[in-house]
N, C-alpha and C positions, 0 to 999 in steps of 0.2 A: 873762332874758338870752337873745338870739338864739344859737341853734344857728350853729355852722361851717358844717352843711350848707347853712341860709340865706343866710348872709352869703357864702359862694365861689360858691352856684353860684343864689340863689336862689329856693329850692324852700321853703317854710314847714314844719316839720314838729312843730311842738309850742307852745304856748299865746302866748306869748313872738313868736315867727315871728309863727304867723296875729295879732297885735294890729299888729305892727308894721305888715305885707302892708295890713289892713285900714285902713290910714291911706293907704295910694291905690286901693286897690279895694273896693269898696259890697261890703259884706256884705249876701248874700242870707236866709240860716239858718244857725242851724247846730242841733244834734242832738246830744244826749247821751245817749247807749245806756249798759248797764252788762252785764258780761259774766265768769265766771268762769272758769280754768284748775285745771288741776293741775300742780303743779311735783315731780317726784318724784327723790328722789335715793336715796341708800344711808341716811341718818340718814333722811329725815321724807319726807312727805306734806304738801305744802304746797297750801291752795286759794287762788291768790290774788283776790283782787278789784280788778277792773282798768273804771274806766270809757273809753271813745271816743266823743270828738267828732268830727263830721263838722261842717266849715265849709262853705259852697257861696259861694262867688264868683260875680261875673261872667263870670269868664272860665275857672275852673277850681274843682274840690272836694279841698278837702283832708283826711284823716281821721288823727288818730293817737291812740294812747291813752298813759294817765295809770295808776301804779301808786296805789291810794288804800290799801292795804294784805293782810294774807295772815292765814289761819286754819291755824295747824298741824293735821292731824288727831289726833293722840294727844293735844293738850290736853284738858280738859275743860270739861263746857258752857257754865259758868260763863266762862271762861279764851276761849275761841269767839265769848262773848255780848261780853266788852270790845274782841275783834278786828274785831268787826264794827261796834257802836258809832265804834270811834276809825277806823275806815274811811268810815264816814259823815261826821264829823266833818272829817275833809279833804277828801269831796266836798263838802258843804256851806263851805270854806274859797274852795274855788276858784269853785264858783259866785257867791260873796260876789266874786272879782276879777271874771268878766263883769260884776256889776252895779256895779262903780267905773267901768268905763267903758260904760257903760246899754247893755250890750250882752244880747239878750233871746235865752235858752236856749231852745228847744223839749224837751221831755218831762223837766224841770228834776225835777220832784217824785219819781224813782224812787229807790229807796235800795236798799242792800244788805241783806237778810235773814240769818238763821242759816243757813235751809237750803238757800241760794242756790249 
């Protein structure tokens, strides 16, 4: 579903957008990086695992990221090893939508680690 932000002003800002944008402007590349935080509150230590793609256009690059999932740290390794699993699992879901519409990832093959 296209974002508000696209449709008032737009400006593409997430998967949905750039397909839509990409049906009148030639997609150049686009790039799937993968990259980890720490979310820290009062209860936990959260590492999330967050991939971003970068689109490149003709006329402009777009980049935004996708939450694919989070590793509590007080879990255990076991508990850690399924968070990361099922975080793959949804990059590998979304990967599966560029290729419905043969749309070709650059650096597709990176995945999330434990110790990532």
């Amino acid at each position: 579903m296209r974002s508000i932000k696209y449709i008032l002003g737009g400006n593409p800002g997430c998967f949905a957008d750039c397909i839509d944008y990409a049906k009148n402007h030639p997609i150049k590349s686009i790039r799937l990086g993968l990259k980890t935080d720490n979310e820290i509150t009062e209860e936990v230590i959260l590492k999330r695992l967050v991939g971003f793609f970068t689109w490149e256009f003709e006329n402009k690059i777009i980049t935004y990221e996708e939450l694919f999932g989070g590793i509590v740290e007080s879990e255990g390794i076991n508990r850690q090893k399924d968070s990361v699993v099922n975080a793959n699992r949804r990059l590998n879901r979304r990967l599966k939508d560029f290729e419905q519409f043969n749309i070709e990832v650059l650096n597709n093959e990176v995945r999330f680690k434990i110790n990532s």
